[in-house]
C-alpha positions as CSV (number, residue, x, y, z in Angstrom):
1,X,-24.1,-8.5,48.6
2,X,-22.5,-10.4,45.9
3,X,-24.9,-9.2,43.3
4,X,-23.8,-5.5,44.5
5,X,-20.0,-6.2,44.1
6,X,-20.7,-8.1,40.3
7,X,-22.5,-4.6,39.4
8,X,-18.7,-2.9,40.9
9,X,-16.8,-5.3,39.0
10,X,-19.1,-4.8,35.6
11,X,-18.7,-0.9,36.1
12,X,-14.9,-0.9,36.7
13,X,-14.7,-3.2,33.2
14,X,-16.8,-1.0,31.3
15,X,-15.1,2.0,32.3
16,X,-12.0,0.1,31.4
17,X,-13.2,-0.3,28.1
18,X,-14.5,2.8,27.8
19,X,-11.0,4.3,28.5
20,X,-9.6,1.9,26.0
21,X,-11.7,2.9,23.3
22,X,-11.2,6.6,24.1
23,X,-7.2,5.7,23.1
24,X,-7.3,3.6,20.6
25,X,-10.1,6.7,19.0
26,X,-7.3,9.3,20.0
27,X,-4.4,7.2,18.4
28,X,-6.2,6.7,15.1
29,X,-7.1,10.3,14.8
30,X,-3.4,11.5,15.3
31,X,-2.4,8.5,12.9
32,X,-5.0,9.9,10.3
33,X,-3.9,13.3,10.8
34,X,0.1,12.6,10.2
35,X,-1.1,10.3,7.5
36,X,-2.8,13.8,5.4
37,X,0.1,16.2,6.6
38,X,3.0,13.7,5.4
39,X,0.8,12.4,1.9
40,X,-0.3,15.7,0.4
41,X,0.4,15.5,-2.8
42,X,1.2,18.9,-5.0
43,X,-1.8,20.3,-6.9
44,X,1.2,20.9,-10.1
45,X,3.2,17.6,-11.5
46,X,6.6,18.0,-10.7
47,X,7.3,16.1,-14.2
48,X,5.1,18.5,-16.9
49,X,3.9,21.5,-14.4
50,X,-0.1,20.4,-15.1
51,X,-2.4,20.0,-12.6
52,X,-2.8,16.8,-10.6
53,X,-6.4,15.9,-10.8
54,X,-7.7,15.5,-7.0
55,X,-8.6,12.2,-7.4
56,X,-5.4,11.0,-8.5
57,X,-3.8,13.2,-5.3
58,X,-6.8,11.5,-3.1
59,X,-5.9,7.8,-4.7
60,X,-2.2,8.3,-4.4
61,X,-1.6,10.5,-1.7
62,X,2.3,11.9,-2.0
63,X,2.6,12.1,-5.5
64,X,4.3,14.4,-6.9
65,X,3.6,13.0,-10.1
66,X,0.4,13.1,-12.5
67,X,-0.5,9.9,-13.5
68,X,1.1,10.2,-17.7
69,X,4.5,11.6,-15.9
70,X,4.2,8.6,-13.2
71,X,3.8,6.3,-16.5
72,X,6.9,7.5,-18.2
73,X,9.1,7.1,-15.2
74,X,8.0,3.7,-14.1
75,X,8.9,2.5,-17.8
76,X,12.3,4.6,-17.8
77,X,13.1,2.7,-14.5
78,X,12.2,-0.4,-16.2
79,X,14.2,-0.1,-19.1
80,X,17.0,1.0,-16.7
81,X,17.0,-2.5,-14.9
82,X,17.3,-4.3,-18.4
């Protein structure tokens, strides 16, 4: 009999981590998912109007910026805090 009731108690556990991962799966995805909604970037620089090449929109998801505008704002904004 207490062989019988470690096999209940090893079942319940496993289906408790089984549950567990099933979440933690479930909250990722819907973390991933808002992640690509809120990051997509623009496929035009809002800066110069040419296109954002995807890898820069894939390495710096949000940008509105391609990478020559990005480098002429972040050394305006320098300048600025002279």
């Amino acid at each position: 009999m207490p062989r019988a009731s470690g096999v209940a108690v090893a079942d319940s556990i496993d289906s408790a981590q089984m549950a567990d991962q099933t979440h933690r799966e479930a909250l990722l995805s819907r973390r991933k998912r808002r992640r690509s909604l809120a990051g997509s970037s623009p496929a035009r620089c809002t800066g110069c109007g040419d296109a954002i090449p995807p890898e820069r929109r894939q390495a710096v998801p949000g940008t509105p910026l391609c990478a020559d505008c990005a480098t002429d704002h972040e050394r305006r904004a320098r300048q600025q805090r002279r």
